[in-house]
N, CA, C and O atoms as a DFTB+ gen file, in Angstrom:
772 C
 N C O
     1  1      68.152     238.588      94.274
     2  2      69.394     237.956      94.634
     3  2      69.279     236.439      94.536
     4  3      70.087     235.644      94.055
     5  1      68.400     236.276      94.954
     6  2      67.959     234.637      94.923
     7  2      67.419     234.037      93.313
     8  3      67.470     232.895      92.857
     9  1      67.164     234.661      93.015
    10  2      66.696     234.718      90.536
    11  2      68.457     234.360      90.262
    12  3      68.788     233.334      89.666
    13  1      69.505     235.384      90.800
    14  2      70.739     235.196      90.430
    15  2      71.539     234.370      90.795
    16  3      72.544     234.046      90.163
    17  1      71.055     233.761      92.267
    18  2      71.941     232.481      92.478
    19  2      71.525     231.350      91.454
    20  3      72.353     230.697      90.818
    21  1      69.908     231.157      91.344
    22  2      69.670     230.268      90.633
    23  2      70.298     230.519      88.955
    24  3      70.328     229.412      88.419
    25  1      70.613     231.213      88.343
    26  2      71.022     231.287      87.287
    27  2      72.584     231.075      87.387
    28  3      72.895     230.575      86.306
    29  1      73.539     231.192      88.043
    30  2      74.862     231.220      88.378
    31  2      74.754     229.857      88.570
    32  3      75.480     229.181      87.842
    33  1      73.880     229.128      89.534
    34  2      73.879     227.988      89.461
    35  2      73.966     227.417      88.370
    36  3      74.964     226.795      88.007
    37  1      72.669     227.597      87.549
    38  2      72.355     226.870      86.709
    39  2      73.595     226.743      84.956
    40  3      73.830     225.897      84.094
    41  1      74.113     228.427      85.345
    42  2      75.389     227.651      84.192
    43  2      76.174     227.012      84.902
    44  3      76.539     225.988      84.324
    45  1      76.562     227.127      85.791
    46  2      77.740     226.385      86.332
    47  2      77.691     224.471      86.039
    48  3      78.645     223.736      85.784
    49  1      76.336     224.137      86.186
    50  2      76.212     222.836      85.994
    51  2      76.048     222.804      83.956
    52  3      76.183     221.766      83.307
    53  1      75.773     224.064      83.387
    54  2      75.859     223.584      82.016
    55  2      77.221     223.731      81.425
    56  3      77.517     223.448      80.264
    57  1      78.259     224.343      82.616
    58  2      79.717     224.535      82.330
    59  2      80.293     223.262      82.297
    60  3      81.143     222.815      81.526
    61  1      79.445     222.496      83.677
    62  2      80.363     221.334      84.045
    63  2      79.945     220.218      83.303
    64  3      80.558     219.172      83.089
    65  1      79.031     220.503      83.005
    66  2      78.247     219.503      81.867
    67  2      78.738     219.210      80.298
    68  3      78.765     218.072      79.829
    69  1      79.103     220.342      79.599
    70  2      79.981     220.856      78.462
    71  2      81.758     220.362      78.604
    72  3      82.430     219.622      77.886
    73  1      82.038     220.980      79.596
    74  2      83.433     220.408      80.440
    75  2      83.383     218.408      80.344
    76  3      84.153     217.645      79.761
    77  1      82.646     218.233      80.845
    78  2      83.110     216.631      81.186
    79  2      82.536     215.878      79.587
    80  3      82.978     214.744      79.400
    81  1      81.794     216.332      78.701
    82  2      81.226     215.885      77.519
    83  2      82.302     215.646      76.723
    84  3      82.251     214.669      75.976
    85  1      83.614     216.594      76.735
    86  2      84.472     217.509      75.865
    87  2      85.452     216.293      76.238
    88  3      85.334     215.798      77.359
    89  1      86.429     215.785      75.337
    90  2      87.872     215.798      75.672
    91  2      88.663     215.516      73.613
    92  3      88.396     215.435      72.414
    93  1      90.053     215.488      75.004
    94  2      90.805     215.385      73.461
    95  2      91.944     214.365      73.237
    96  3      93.171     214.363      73.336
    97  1      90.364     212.967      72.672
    98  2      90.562     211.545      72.141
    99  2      90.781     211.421      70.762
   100  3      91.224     210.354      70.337
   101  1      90.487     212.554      69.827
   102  2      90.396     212.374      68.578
   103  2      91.400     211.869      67.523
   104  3      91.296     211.543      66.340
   105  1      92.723     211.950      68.684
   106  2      93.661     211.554      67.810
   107  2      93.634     209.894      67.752
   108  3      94.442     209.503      66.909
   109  1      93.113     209.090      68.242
   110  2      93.360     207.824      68.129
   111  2      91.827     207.344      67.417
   112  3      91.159     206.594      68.129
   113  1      91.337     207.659      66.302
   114  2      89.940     207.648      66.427
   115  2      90.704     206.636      64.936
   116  3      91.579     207.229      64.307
   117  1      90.403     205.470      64.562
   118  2      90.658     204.535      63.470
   119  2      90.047     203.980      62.555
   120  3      89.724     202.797      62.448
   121  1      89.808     205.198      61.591
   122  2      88.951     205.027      60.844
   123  2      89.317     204.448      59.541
   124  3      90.310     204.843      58.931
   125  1      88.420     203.374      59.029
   126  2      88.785     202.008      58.127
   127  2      89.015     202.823      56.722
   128  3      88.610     203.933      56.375
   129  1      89.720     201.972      56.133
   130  2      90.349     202.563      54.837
   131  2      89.299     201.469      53.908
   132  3      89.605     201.321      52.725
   133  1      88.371     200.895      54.315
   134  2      88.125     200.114      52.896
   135  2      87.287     198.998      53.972
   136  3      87.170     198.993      55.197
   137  1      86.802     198.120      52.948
   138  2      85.800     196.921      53.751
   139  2      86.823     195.937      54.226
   140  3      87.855     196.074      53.569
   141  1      86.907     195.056      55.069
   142  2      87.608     194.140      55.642
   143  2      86.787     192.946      55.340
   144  3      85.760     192.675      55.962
   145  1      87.294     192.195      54.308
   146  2      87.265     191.116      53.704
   147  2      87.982     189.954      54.006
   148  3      87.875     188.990      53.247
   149  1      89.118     189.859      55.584
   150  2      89.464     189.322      55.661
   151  2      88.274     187.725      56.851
   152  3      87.266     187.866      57.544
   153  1      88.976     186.658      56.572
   154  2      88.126     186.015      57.916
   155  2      86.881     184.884      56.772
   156  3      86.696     184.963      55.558
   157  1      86.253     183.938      57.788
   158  2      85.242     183.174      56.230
   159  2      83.713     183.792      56.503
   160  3      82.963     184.059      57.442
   161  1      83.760     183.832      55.170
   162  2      81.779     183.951      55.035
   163  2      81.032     182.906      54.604
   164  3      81.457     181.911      54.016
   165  1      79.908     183.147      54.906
   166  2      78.805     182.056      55.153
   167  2      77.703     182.763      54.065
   168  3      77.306     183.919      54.215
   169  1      77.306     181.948      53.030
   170  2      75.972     182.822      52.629
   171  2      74.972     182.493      53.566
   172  3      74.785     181.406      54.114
   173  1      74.221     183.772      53.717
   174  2      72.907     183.708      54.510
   175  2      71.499     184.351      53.792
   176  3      70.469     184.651      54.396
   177  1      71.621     184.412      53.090
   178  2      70.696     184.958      52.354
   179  2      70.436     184.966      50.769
   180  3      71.516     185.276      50.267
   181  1      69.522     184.771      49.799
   182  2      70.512     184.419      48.491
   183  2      68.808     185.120      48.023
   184  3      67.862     184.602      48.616
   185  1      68.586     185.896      47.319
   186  2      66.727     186.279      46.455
   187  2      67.730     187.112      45.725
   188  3      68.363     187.998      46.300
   189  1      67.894     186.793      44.305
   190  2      68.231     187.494      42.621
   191  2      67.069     187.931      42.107
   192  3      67.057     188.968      41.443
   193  1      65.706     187.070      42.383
   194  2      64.541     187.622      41.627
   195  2      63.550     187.644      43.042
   196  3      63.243     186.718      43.792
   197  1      63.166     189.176      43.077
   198  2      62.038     189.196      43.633
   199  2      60.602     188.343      44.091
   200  3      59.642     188.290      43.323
   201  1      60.596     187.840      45.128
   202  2      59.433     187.411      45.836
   203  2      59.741     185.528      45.401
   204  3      58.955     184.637      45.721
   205  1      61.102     185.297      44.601
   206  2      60.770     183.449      44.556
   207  2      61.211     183.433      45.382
   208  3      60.216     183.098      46.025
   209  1      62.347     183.543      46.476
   210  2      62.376     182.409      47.664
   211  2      61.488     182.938      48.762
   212  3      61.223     182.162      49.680
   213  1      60.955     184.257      48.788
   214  2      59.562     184.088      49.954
   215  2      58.616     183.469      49.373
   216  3      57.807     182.980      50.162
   217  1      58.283     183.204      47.646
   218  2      56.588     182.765      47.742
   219  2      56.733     180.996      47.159
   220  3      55.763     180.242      47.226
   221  1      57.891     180.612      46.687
   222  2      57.636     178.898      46.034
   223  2      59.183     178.337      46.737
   224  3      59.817     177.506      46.087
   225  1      59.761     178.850      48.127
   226  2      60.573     177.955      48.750
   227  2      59.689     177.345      50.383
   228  3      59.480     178.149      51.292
   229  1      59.429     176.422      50.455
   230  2      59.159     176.334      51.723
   231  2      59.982     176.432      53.053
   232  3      61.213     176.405      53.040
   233  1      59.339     176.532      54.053
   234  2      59.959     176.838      55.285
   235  2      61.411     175.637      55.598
   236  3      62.432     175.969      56.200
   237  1      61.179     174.399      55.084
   238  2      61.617     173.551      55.389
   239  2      63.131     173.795      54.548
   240  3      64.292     173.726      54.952
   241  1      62.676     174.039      53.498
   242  2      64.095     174.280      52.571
   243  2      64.547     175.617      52.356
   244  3      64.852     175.773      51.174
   245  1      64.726     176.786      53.154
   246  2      64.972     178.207      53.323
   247  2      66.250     177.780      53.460
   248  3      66.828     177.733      52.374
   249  1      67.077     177.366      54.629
   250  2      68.489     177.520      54.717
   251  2      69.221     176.765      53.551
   252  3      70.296     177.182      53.120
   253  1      68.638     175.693      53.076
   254  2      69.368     174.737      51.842
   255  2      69.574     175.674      50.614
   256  3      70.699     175.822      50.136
   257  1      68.332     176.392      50.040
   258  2      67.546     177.124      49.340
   259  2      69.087     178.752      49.771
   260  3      69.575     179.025      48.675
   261  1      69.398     179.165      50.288
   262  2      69.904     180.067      51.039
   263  2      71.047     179.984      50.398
   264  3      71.494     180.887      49.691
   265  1      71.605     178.878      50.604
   266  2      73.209     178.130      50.807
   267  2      73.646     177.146      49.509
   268  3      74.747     176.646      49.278
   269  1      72.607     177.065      48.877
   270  2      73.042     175.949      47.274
   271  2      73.900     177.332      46.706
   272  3      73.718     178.491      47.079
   273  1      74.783     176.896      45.798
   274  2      74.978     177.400      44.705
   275  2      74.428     177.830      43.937
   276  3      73.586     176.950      44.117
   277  1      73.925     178.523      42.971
   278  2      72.788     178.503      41.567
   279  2      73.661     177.301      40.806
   280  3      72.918     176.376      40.478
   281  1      74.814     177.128      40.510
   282  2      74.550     175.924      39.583
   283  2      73.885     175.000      40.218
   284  3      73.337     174.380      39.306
   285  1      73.634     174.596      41.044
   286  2      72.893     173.249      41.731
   287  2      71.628     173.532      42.307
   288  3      71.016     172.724      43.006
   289  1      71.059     175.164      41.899
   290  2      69.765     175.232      42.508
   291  2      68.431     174.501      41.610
   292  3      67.439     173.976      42.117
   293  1      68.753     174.651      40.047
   294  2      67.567     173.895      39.395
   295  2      67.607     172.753      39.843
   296  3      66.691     172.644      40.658
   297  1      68.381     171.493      39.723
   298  2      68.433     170.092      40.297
   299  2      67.908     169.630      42.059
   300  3      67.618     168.532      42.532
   301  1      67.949     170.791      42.585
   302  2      67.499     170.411      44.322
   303  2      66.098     171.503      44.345
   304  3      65.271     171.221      45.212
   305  1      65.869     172.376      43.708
   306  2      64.389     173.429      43.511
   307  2      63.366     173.035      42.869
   308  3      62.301     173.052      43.485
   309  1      63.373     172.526      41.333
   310  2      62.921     172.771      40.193
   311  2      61.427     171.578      40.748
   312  3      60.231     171.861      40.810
   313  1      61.901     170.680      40.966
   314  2      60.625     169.814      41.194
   315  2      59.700     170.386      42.318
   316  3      58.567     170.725      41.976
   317  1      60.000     170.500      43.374
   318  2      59.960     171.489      44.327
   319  2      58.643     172.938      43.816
   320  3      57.448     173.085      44.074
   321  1      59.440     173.589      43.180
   322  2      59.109     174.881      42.528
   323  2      57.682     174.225      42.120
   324  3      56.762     174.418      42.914
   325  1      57.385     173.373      40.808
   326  2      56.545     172.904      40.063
   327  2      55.819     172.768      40.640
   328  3      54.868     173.522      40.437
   329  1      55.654     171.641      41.897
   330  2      54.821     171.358      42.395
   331  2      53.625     172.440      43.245
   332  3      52.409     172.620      43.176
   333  1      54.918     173.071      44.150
   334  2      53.939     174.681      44.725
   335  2      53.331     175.564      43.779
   336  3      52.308     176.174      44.089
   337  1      54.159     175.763      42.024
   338  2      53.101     175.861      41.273
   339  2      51.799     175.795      40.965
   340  3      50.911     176.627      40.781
   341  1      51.887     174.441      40.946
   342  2      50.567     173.334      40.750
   343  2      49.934     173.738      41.486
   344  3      48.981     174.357      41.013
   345  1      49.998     173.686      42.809
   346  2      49.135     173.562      43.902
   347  2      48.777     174.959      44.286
   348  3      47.973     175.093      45.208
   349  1      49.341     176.178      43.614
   350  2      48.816     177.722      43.565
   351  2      48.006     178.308      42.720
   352  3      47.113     179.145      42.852
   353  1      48.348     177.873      42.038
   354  2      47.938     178.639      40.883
   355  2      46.800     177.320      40.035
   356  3      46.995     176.138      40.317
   357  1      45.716     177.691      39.070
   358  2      44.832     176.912      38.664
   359  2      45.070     176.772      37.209
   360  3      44.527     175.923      36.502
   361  1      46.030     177.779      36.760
   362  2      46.595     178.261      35.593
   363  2      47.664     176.982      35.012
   364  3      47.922     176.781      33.825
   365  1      48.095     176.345      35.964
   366  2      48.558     175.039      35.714
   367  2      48.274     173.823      36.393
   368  3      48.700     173.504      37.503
   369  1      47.495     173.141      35.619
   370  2      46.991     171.927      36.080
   371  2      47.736     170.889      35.969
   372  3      48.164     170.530      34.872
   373  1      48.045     170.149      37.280
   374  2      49.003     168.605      37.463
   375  2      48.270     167.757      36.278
   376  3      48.978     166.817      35.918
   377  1      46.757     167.871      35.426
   378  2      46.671     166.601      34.811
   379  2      46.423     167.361      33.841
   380  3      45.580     166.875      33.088
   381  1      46.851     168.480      33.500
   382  2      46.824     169.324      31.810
   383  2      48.659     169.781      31.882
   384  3      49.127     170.917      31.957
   385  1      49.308     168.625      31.833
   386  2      50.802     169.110      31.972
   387  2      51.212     170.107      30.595
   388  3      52.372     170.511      30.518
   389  1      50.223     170.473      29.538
   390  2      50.927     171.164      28.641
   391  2      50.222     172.577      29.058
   392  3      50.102     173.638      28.447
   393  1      49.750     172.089      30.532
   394  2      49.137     174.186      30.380
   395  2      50.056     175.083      30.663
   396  3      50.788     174.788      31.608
   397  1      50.232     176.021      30.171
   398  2      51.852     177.232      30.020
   399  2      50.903     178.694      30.575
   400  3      49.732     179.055      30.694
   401  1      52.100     179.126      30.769
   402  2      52.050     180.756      30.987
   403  2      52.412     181.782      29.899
   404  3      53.119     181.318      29.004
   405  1      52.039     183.219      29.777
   406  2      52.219     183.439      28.588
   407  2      53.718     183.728      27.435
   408  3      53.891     184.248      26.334
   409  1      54.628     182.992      28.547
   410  2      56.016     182.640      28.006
   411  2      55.759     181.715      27.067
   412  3      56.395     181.853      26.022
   413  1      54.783     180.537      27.157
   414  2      54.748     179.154      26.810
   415  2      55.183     178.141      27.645
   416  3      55.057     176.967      27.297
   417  1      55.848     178.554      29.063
   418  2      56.842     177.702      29.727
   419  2      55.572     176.697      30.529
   420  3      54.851     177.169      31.409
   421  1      55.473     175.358      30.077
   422  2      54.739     175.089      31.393
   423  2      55.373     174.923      32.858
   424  3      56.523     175.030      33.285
   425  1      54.429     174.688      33.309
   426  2      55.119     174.906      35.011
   427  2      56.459     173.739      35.296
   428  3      57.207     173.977      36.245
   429  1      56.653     172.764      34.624
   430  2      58.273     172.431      34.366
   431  2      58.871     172.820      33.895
   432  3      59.993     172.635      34.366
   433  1      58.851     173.566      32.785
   434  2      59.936     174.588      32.385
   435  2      59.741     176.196      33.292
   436  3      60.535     177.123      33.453
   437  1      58.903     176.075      33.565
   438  2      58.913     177.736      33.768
   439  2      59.900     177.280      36.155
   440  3      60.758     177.853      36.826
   441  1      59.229     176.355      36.324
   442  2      59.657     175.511      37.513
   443  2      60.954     175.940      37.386
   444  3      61.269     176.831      38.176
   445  1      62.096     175.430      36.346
   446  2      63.188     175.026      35.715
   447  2      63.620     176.452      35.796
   448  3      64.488     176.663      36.642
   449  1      63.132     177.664      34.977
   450  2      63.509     178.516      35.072
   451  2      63.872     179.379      36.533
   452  3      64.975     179.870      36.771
   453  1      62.869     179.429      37.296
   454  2      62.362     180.018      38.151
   455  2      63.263     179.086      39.409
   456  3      63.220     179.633      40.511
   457  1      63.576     178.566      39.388
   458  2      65.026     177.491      40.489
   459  2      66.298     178.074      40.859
   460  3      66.816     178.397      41.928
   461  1      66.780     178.121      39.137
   462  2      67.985     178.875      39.762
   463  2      67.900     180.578      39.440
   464  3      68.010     181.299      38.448
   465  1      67.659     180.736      40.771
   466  2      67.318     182.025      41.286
   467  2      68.802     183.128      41.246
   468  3      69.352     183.649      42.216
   469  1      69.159     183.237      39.849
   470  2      70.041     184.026      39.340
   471  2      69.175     185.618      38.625
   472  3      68.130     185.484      37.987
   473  1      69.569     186.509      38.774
   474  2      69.059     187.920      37.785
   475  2      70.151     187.869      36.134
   476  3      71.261     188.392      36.039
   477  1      69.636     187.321      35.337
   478  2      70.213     187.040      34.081
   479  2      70.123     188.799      33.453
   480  3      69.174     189.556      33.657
   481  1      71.208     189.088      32.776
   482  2      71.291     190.116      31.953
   483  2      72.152     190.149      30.819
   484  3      73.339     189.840      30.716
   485  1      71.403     190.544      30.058
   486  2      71.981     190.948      28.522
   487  2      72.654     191.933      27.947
   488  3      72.205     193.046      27.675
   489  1      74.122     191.389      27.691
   490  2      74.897     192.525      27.558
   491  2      74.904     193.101      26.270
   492  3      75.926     193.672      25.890
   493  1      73.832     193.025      25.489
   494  2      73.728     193.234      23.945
   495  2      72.968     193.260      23.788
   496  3      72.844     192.834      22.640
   497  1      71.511     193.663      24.408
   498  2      70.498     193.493      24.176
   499  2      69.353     194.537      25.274
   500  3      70.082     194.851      26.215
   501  1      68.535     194.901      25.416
   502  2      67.439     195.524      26.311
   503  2      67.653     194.584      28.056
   504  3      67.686     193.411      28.430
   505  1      67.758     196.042      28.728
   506  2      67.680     195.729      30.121
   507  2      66.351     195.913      30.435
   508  3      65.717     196.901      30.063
   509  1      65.715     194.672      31.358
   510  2      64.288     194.834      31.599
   511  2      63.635     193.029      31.912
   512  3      63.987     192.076      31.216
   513  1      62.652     192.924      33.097
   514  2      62.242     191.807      34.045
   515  2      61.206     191.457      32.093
   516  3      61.586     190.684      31.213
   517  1      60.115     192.239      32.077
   518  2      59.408     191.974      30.793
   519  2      59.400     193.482      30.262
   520  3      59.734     194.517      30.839
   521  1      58.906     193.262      28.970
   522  2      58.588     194.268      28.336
   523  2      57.397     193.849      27.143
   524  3      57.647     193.235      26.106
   525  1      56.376     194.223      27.469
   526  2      55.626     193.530      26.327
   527  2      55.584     193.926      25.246
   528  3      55.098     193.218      24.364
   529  1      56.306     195.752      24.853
   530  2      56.579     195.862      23.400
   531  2      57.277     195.190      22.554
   532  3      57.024     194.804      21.412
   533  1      58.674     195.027      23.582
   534  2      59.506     194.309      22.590
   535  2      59.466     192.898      22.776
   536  3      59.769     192.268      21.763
   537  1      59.204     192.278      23.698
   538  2      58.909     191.061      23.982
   539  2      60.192     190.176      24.798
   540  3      60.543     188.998      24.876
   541  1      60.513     191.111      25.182
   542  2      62.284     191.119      25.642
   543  2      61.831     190.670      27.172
   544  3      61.031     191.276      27.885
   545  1      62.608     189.351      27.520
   546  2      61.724     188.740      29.135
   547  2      63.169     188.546      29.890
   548  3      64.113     188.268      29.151
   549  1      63.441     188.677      31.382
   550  2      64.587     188.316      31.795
   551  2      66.007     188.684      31.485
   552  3      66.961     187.973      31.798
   553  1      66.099     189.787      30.878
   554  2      67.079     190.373      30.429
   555  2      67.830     191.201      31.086
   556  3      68.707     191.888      30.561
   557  1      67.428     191.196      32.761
   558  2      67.918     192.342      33.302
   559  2      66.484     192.862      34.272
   560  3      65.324     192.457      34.205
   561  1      66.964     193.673      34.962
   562  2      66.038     194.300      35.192
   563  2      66.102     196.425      36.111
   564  3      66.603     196.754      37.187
   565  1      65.454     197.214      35.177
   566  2      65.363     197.829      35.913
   567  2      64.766     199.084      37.061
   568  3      63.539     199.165      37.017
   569  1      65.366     199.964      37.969
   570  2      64.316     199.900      39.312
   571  2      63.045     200.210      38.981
   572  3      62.301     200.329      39.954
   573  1      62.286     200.472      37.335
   574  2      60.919     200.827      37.410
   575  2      59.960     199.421      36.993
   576  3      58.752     199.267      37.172
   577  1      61.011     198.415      36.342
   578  2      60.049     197.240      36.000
   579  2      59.150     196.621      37.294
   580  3      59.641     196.298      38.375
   581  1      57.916     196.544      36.983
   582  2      56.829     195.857      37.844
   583  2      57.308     194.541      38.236
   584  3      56.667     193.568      37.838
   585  1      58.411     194.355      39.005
   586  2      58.471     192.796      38.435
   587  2      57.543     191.874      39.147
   588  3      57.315     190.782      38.628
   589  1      56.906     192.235      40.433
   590  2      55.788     191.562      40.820
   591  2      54.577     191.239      40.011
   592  3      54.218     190.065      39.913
   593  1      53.979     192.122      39.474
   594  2      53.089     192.039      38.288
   595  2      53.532     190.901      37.651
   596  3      52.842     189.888      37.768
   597  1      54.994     190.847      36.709
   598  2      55.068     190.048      36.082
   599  2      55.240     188.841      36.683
   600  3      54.540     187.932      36.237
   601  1      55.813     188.644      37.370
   602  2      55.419     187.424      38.438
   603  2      54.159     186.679      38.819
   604  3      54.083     185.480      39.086
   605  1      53.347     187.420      38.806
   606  2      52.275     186.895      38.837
   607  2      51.688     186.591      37.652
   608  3      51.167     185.497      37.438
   609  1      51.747     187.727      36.647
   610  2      51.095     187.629      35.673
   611  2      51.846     185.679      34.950
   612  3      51.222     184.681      34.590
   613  1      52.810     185.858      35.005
   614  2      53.368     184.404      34.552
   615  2      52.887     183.027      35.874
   616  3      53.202     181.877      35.568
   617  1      52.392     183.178      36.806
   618  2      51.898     181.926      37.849
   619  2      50.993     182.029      37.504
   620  3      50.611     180.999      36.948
   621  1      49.868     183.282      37.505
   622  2      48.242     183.128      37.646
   623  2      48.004     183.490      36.162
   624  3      47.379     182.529      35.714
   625  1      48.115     184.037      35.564
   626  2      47.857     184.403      34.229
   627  2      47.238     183.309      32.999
   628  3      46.178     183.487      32.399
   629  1      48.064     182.288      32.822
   630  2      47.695     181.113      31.643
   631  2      48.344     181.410      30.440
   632  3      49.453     181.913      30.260
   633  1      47.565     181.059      29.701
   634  2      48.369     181.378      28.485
   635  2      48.251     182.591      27.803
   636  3      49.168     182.911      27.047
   637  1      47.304     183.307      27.935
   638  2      47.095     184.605      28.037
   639  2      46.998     185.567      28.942
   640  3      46.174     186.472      28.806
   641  1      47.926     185.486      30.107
   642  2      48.055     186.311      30.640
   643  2      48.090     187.676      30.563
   644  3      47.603     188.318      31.493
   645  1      48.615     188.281      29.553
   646  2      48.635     189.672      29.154
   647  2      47.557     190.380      28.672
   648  3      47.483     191.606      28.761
   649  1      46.385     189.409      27.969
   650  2      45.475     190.170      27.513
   651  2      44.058     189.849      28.520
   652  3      43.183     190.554      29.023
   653  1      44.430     188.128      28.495
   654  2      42.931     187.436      29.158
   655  2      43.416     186.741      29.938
   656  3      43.583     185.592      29.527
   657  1      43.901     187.041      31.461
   658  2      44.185     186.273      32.104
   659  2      43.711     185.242      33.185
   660  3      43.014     185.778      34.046
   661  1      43.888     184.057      33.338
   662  2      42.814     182.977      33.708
   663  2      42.655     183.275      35.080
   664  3      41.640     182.739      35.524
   665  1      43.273     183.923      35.900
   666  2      42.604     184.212      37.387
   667  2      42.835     185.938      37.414
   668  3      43.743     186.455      38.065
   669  1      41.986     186.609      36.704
   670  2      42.479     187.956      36.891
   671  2      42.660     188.897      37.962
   672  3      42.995     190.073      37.822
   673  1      42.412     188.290      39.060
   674  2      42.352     188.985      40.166
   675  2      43.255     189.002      41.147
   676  3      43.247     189.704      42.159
   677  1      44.198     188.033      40.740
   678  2      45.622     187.813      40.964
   679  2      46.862     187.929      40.238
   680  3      47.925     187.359      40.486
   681  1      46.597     188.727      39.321
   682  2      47.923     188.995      38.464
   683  2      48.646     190.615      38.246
   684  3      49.343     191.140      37.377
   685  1      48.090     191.012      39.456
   686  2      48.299     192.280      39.466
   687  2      48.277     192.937      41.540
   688  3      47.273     193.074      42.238
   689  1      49.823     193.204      41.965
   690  2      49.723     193.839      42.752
   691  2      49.133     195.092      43.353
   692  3      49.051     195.404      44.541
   693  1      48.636     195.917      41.982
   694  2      47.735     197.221      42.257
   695  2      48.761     198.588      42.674
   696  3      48.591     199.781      42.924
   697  1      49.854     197.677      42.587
   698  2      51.367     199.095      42.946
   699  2      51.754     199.255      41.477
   700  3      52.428     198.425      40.868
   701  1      51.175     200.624      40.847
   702  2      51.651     200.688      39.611
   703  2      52.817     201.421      39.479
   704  3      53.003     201.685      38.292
   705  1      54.018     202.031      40.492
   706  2      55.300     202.660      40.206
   707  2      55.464     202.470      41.804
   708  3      54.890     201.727      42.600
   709  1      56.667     203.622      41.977
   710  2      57.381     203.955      43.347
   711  2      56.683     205.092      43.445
   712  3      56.139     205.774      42.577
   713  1      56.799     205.267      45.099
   714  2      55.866     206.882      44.818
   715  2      56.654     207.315      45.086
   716  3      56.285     208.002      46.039
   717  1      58.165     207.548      44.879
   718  2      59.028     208.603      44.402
   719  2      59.750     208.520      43.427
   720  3      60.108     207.401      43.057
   721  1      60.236     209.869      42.625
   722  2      60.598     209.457      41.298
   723  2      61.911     209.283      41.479
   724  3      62.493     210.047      42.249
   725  1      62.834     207.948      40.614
   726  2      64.291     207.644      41.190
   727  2      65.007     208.795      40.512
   728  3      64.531     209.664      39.781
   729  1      66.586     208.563      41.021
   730  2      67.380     209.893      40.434
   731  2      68.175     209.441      39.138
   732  3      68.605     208.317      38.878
   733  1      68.243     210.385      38.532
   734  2      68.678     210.295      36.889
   735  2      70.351     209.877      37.268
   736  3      71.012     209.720      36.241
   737  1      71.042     209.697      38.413
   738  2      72.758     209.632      38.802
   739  2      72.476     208.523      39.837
   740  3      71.479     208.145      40.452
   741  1      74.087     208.071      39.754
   742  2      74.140     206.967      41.102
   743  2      73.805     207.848      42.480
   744  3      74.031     209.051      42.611
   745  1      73.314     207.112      43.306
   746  2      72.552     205.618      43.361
   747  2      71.164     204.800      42.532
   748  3      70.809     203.626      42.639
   749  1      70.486     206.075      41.573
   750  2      69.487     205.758      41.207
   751  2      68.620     206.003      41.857
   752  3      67.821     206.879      41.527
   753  1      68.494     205.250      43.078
   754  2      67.134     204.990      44.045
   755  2      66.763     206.238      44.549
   756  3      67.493     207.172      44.881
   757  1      65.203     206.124      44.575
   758  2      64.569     206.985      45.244
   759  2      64.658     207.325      46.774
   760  3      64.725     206.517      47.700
   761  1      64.645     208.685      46.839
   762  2      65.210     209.087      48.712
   763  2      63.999     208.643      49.257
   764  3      62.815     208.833      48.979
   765  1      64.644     207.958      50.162
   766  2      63.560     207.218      51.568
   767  2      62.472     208.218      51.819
   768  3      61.249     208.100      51.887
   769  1      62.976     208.850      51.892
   770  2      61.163     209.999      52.431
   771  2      61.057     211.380      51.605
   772  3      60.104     212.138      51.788
């Protein structure tokens, strides 16, 4: 008798529990037809190419760096850029100003490039960060290109980066794909787990 109070009890509180969880709000529930674009925005964030504004913007110039335009990012970056170049990599030396990467760019042009932090693509041509068959550089990029590799391979590399590169032990992240394979339909990307 006492097994059955406790069970009588015990739905009664999963009655009242179910009961007070429950109601019927659903009709006012306002759900958005679309993004709300109204009101001002602020850029807060601005990386087109992988790893330049975490590895050649300094702390000091993150929000400027953030908030330029790209037309006005080579002119306030580019010297900037060069210099943290210089001072990273051994592959370009401040008193061998014609030493290049295996673009040819030396670290003022490649500086120059690497500023305005736009993802350039070619609408007539191969999508892809590099490709060393075709020789096709900056054209796009997509989700299987290494583009860290190539990133490096163009700072630490030299002028032969691709075959003989002058700091080899830095031109290569050691992540040779995604370890999942992406999907052949939109979204593309590989499922999180």
């Amino acid at each position: 008798m006492k097994f059955n109070n406790i069970k009588i009890f015990a739905v009664a509180i999963i009655a009242s529990m179910t009961a007070l969880n429950c109601n019927n709000d659903d009709d006012s529930i306002n759900i958005p037809t679309g993004p709300d674009f109204s009101g001002t925005f602020v850029t807060q964030d601005q990386m087109a190419r992988p790893a330049i504004n975490t590895v050649l913007v300094n702390d000091g110039m993150k929000d400027a760096f953030n908030t330029t335009i790209p037309s006005n990012m080579g002119a306030m970056f580019a010297g900037p850029f060069q210099a943290k170049l210089e001072a990273l990599s051994p592959a370009y030396d401040p008193a061998t100003p014609t030493d290049a990467n295996a673009l040819g760019l030396t670290a003022e042009a490649f500086a120059g490039v690497l500023a305005t932090d736009v993802l350039t693509v070619s609408l007539d041509g191969e999508t892809t960060f590099f490709n060393p068959n075709s020789g096709a550089t900056l054209t796009g990029r997509t989700l299987a290109d290494d583009v860290i590799d190539v990133e490096l391979i163009l700072i630490f590399g030299g002028e032969e980066g691709l075959t003989n590169p002058e700091v080899p032990g830095l031109v290569t992240d050691n992540v040779d794909g995604n370890d999942k394979d992406f999907l052949s339909s939109f979204p593309y990307l590989a499922s999180p787990w």
